[in-house]
C-alpha positions in Angstrom: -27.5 -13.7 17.8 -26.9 -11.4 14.6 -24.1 -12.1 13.1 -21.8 -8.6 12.0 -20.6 -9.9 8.7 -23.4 -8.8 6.3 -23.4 -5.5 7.8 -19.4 -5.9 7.1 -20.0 -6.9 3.3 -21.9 -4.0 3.2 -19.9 -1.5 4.7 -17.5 -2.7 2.8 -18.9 -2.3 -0.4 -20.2 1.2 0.6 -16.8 1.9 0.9 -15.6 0.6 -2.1 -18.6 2.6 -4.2 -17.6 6.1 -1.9 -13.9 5.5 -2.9 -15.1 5.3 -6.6 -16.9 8.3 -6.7 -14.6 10.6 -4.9 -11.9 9.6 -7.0 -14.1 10.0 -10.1 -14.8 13.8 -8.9 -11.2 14.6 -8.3 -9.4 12.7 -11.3 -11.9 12.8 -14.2 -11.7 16.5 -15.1 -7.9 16.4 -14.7 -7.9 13.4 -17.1 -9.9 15.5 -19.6 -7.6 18.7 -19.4 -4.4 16.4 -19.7 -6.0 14.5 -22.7 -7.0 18.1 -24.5 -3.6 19.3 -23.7 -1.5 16.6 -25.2 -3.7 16.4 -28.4 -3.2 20.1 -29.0 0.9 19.3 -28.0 0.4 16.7 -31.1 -1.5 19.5 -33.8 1.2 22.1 -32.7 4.0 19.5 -33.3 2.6 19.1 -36.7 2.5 22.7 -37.6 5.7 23.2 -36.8 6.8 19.6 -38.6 5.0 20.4 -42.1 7.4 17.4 -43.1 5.1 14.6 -40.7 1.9 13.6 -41.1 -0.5 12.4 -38.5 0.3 8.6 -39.2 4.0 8.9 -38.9 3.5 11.2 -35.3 1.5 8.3 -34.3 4.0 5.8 -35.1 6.8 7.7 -33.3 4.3 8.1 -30.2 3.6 3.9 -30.5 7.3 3.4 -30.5 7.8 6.0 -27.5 4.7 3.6 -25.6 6.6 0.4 -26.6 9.8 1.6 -25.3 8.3 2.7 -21.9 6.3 -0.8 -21.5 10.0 -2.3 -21.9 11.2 -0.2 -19.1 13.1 2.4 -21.0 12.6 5.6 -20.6 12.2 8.1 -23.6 14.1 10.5 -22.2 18.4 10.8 -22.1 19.9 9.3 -24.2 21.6 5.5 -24.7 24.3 6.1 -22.5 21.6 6.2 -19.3 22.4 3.3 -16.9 21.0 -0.2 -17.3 17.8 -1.0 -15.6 19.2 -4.7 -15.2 22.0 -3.7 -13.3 23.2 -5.6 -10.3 21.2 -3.3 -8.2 18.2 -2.4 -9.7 17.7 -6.7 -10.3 17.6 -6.7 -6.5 15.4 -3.9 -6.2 13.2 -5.5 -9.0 13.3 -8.9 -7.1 12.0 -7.3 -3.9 9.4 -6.0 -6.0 8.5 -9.2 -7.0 8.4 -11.2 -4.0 6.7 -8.2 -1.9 4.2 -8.0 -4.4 4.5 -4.6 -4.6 4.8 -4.0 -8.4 5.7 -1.1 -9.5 4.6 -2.2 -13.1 7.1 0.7 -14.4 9.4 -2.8 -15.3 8.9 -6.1 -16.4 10.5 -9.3 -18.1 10.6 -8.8 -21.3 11.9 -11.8 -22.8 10.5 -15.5 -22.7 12.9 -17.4 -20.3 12.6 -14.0 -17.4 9.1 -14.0 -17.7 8.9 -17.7 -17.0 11.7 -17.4 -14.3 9.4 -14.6 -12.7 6.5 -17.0 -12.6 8.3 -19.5 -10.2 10.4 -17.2 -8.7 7.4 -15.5 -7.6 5.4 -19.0 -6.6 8.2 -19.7 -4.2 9.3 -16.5 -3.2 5.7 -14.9 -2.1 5.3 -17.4 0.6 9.3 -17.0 1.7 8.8 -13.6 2.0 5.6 -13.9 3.9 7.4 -16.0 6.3 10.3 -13.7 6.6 7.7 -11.2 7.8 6.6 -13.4 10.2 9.3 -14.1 11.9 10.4 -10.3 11.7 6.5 -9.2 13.2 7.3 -12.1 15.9 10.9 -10.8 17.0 9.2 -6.9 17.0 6.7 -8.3 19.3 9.1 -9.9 21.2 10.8 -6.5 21.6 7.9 -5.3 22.4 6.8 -7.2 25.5 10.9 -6.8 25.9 9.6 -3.4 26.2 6.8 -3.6 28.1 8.2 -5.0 31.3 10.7 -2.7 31.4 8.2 -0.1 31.8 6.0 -1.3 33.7 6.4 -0.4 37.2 4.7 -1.4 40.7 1.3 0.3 40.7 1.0 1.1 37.1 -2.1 -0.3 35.7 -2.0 -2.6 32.9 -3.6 -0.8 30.4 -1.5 2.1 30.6 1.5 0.6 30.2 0.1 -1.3 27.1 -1.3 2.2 25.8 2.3 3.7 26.4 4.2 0.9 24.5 1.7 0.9 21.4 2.1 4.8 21.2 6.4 4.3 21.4 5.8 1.6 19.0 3.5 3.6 16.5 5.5 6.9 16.9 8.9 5.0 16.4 8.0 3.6 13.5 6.2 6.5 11.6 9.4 8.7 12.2 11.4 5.7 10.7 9.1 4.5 7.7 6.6 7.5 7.2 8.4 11.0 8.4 12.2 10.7 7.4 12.6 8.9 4.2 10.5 11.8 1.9 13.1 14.0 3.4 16.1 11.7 2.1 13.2 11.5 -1.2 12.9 15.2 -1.6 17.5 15.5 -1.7 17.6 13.1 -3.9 14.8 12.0 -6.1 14.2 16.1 -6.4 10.4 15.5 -5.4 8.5 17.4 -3.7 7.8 16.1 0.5 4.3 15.3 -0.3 5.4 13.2 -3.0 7.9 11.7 -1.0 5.1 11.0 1.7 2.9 9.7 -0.9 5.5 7.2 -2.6 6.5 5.9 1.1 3.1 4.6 1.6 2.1 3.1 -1.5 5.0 1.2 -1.6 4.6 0.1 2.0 1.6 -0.8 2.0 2.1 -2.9 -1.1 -0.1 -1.1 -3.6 2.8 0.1 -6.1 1.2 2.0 -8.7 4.3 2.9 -10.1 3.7 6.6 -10.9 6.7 7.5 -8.7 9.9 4.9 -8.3 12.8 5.4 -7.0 16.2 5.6 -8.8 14.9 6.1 -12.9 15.5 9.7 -13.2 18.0 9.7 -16.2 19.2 13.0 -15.5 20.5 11.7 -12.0 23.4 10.0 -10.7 23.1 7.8 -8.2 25.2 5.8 -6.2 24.8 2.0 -6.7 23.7 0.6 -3.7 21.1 3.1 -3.6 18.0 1.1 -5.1 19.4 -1.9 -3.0 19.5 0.1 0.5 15.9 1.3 -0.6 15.1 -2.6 -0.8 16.3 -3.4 2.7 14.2 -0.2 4.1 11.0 -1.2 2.1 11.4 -5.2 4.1 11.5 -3.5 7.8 8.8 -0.7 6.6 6.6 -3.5 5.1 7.1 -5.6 8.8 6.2 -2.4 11.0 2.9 -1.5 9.0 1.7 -4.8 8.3 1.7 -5.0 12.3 0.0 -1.6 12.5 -2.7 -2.9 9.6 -3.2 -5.8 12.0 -3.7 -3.6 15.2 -6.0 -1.7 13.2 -8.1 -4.6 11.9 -8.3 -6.5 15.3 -9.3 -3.5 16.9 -12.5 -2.4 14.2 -13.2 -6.6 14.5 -13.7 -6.2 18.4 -15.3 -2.6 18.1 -17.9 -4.5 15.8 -18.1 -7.4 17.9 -18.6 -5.5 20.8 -21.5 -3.2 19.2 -23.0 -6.3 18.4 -22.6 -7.9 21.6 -24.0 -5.2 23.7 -27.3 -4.7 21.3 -27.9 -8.1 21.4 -27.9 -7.6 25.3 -30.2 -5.2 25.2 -32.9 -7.0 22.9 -32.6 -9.6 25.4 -32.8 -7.6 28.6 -36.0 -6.0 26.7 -37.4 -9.0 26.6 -36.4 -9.9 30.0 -38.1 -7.1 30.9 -41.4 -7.4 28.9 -42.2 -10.8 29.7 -42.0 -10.1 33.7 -44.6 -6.6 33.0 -46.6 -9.3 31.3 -46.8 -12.5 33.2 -50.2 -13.8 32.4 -49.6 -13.9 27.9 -48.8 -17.2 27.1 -45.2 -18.0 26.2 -44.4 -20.6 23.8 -41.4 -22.8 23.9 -39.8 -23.6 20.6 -37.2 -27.0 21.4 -33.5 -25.9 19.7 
């Protein structure tokens, strides 16, 4: 039998190589206008500024990098609200132990740094479980579900088709649809960029070019970061199930593919050795 997983490898890296094109073609030019535009911000500045040199605007655009790495943001002013407040330390912790981050906020002294390390190494696999069991009890639901649908002379594979579209439609209007709506009131983004924040951080990529609850210029209420936490858990439960669906299903399609062409190859040479009885056939011992 041939096995699937080289051609997997390969499709995989194929995929990996497309991905890396594509987003050299959309991204690189952009790159290169934003790049131009910010040195000429930078030769305007200091034509306006005849009192700064180039060395000093450089120093004052270090410091501005410095305090950005730290998690403070350049713009407001001190008065802006802690990012080490009682709520944005949850959010930050469910951060952690997701393995989401954000990368917009980090330890910045010895002993948190350290702290994160372990807290990390023991709250990874906690959280992992947590999932688990969460997946487990939505399953549970789900076959909760499923017999209370099904019906005498339903087939079986309808009802399984109806539950997985309730399922899949439930939780895209819950994790997917709604929340860049609640995004777009208060963050003041845009619903694509509400859309696009709800799945990076669901799916555990957190790049961190969007987060929730920095804009200096808003107010928000406190437990908003930590309600934002709770929703990310359940969100992060419902489409690591839907990930799994999705894997299982390409595994068997593959499988399958491979199954059936193996069938044929030997049905064709089922076939060939009966419209050619008298050629010798050799038997090789396994």
């Amino acid at each position: 039998q041939i096995s699937w997983t080289p051609l997997l490898v390969l499709g995989y890296l194929f995929y990996l190589l497309l991905g890396a094109m594509v987003f050299q073609l959309l991204e690189k030019q952009a790159e290169t206008h934003f790049r131009d535009q910010f040195q000429l911000e930078k030769l305007k500045f200091l034509q306006n500024y005849t009192c700064l040199d180039r060395q000093a605007l450089e120093q004052f655009v270090q410091v501005l990098m410095e305090a950005w790495e730290k998690g403070v943001n350049p713009e407001g002013n001190s008065t802006s609200p802690s990012n080490w407040d009682f709520s944005n330390s949850f959010f930050f912790a469910g951060t952690v132990v997701t393995t989401i981050g954000y990368g917009n906020l980090s330890p910045s002294t010895v002993a948190g740094q350290i702290f994160c390390v372990f807290y990390a190494l023991f709250g990874v696999p906690l959280n992992l479980a947590f999932l688990n069991q969460l997946g487990n009890a939505l399953n549970a639901h789900l076959l909760t579900l499923e017999r209370w649908v099904q019906k005498p002379g339903r087939a079986q594979v309808q009802c399984q088709f109806t539950i997985l579209a309730i399922f899949l439609t439930t939780g895209t209007l819950l994790f997917l649809v709604f929340p860049p709506l609640v995004f777009s009131y208060v963050e003041g983004w845009s619903y694509g960029e509400g859309f696009y924040f709800t799945f990076i951080t669901l799916s555990t990529i957190g790049f961190g070019d969007y987060v929730v609850g920095t804009n200096p210029n808003k107010h928000y209420i406190p437990v908003y970061r930590s309600l934002i936490a709770i929703w990310i858990v359940f969100g992060l439960a419902w489409l690591a199930l839907v990930f799994n669906v999705g894997a299982d299903l390409m595994e068997r399609y593959l499988q399958l593919k491979w199954h059936k062409s193996d069938l044929s190859l030997a049905e064709g040479d089922t076939t060939k050795l009966e419209d050619e009885p008298e050629q010798p056939r050799i038997h090789i011992p396994s």
